[in-house]
C-alpha positions in Angstrom: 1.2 -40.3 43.4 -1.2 -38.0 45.3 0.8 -36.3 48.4 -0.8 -34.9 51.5 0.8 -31.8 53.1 -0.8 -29.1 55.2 1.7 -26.7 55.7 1.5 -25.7 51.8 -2.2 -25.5 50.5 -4.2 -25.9 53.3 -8.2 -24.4 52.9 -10.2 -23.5 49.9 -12.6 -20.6 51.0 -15.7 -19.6 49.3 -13.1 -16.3 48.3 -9.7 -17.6 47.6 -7.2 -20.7 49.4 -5.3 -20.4 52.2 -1.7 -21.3 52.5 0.6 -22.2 55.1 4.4 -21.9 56.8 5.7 -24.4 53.3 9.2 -24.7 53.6 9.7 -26.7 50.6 9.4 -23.6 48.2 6.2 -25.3 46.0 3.3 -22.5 47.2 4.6 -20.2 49.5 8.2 -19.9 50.6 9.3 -17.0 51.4 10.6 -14.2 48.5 9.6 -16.9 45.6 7.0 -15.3 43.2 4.4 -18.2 42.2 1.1 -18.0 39.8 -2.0 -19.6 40.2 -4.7 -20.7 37.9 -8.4 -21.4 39.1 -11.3 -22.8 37.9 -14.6 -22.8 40.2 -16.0 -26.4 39.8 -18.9 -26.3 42.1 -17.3 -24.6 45.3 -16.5 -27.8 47.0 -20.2 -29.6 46.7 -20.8 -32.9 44.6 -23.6 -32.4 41.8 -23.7 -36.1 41.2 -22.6 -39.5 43.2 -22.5 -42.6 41.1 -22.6 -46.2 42.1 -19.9 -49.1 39.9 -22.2 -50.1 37.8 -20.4 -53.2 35.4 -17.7 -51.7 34.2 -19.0 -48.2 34.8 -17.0 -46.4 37.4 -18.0 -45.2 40.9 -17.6 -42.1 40.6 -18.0 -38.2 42.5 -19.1 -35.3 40.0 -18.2 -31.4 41.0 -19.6 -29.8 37.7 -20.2 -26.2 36.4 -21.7 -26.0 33.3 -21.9 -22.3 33.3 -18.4 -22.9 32.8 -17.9 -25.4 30.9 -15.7 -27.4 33.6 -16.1 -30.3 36.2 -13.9 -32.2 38.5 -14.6 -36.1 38.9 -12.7 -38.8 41.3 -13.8 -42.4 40.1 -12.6 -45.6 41.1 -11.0 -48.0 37.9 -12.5 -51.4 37.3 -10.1 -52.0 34.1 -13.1 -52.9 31.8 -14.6 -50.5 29.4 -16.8 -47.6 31.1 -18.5 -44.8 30.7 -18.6 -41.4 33.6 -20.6 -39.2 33.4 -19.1 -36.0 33.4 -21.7 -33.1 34.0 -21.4 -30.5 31.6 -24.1 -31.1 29.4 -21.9 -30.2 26.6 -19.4 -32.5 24.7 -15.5 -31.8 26.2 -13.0 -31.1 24.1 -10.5 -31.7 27.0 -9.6 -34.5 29.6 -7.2 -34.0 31.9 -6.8 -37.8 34.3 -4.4 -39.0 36.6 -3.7 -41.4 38.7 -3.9 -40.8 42.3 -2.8 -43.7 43.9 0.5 -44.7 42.0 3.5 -42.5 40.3 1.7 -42.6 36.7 1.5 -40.0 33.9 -1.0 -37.5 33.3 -3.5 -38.8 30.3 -4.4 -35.8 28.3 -8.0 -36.1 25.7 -8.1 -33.5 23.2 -11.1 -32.7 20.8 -9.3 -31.2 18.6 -5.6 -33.0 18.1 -6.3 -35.5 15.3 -9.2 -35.9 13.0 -10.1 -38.8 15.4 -8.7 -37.6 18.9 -10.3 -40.9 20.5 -8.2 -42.3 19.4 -5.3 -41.0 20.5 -3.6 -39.5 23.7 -0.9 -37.0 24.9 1.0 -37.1 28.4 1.0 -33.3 30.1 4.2 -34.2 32.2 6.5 -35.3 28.8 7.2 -33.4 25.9 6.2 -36.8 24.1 4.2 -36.4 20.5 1.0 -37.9 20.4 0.1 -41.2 20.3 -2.4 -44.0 19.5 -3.9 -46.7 22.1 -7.5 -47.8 21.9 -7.4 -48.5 26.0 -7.1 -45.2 27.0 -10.7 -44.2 25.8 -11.7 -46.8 24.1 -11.2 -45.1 20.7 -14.8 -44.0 21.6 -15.5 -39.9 21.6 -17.1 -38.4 24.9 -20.9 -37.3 24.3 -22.4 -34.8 25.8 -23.6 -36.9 29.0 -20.2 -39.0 29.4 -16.5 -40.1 28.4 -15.2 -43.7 27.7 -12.4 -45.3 29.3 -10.9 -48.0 28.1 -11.2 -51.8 28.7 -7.9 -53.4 29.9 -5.3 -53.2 32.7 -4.5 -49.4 31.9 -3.1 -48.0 35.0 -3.5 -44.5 32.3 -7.4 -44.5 33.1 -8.6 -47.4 34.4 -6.5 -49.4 36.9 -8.6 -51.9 38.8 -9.3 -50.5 42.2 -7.3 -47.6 41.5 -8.3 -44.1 42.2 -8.4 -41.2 39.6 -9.3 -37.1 39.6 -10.4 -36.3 36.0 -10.5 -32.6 35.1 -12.6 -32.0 31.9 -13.7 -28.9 29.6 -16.3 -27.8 27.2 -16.0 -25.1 25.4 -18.2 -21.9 26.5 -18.9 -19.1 24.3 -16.7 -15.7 24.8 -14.8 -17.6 28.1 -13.0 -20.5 26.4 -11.8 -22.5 23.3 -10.4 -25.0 22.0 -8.8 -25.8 18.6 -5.8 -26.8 16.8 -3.4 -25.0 14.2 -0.4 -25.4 11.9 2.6 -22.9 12.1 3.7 -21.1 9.2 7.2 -20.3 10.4 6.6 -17.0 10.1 8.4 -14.0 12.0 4.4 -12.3 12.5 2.9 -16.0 13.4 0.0 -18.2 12.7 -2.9 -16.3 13.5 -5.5 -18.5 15.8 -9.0 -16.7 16.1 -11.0 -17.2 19.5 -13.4 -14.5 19.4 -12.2 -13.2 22.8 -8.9 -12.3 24.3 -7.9 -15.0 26.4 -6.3 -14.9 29.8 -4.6 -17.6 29.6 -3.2 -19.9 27.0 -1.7 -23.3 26.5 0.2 -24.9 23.2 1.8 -28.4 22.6 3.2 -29.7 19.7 1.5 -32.7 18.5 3.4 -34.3 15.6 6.6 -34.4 17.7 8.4 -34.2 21.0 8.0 -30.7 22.8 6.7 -29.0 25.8 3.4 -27.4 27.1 3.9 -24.0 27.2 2.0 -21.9 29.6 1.1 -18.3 29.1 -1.0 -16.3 30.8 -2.3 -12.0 31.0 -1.1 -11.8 34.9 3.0 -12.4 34.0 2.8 -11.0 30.8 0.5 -7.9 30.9 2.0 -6.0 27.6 1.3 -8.0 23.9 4.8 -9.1 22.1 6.4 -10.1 25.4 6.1 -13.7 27.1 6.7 -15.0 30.3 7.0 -19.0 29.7 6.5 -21.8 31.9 5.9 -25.2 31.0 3.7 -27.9 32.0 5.7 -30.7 31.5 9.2 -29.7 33.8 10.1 -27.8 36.4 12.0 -25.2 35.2 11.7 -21.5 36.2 10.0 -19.2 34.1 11.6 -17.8 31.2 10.8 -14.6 29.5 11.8 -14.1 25.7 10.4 -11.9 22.4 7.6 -13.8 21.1 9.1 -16.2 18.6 
């Protein structure tokens, strides 16, 4: 569940965050090397505040459009309900967890299945994806809002839990989203984005594996990877592209 400790991150400024004495090695202990990834939501100011209405969750919006990312906290009511999310564009990825107990992170993704509403993976297992219609209601976010599903799911919608979604829309020359098959071969599947990213992440969806993490900052030079992965806590790993 959601922790609260001032000695590791301690401020976001308007130019960075701030980070204190941490003696538990997660942000800043002393001689570790550590990476961070940022995305500006709306620097720390709510674009929308909604009331429970129904089944629709109370719920704070930070959104950038410009983007294509916003932050909302919403309170569960366990009964199906739509958030609206901010973007003005349809997101092809969810990112929601629960705040309040020790539960797994609930991953939407546009582009996993040929009906990805469907269907769900966890970013903190290696786990394949899978099908359950409470998650979201097998219903696909629009451009205003997502679904969440209509039962006791402590995934999404917990009664009088809390919950921090993260959600993304794709943005022309900045990000994508998309899905591929391998080939097994030694010069790869080639994925085309239209850009060169900064930073990329690949899971497995038919079958158990992890969420690897790349990004331009630990790996600067092409043909050389520095891993880490979403799902463990294992150090980084560096290997030949395989």
């Amino acid at each position: 569940a959601e922790g609260d400790n001032n000695t590791t991150l301690d401020e976001f400024r308007s130019d960075g965050f701030g980070l204190g004495t941490d003696n538990t090695e997660l942000l800043n202990k002393g001689t570790n090397t550590y990476v961070a990834w940022n995305w500006k939501a709306n620097g720390g100011t709510a674009t929308a505040t909604i009331s429970e209405s129904g089944n629709n969750p109370a719920a704070v919006v930070q959104a950038n459009p410009t983007a294509g990312f916003s932050i909302i906290t919403y309170t569960g009511t366990s009964g199906t309900g739509t958030i609206a999310h901010g973007l003005g564009a349809v997101p092809k990825m969810i990112i929601i967890k629960n705040r309040g107990d020790a539960r797994n992170w609930i991953v939407y993704h546009g582009e996993n299945t040929s009906a990805p509403e469907t269907d769900f993976l966890i970013l903190n297992t290696s786990a394949a994806t899978a099908d359950n219609a409470d998650m979201f209601s097998d219903t696909a976010p629009t451009s205003s809002v997502f679904t969440i599903g209509n039962t006791n799911n402590d995934g999404t919608n917990e009664d009088n839990d809390t919950y921090v979604a993260y959600c993304f829309a794709e943005v022309e020359g900045y990000s994508k989203f998309g899905s591929y098959s391998g080939n097994g071969n030694a010069d790869g599947a080639f994925v085309h984005l239209g850009f060169r990213p900064a930073w990329v992440m690949l899971k497995r969806t038919d079958s158990a594996d992890d969420w690897e993490i790349m990004d331009s900052k630990r790996s600067e030079i092409n043909g050389r990877r520095a891993y880490l992965f979403a799902n463990t806590n294992d150090a980084e790993t560096t290997s030949l592209a395989d």
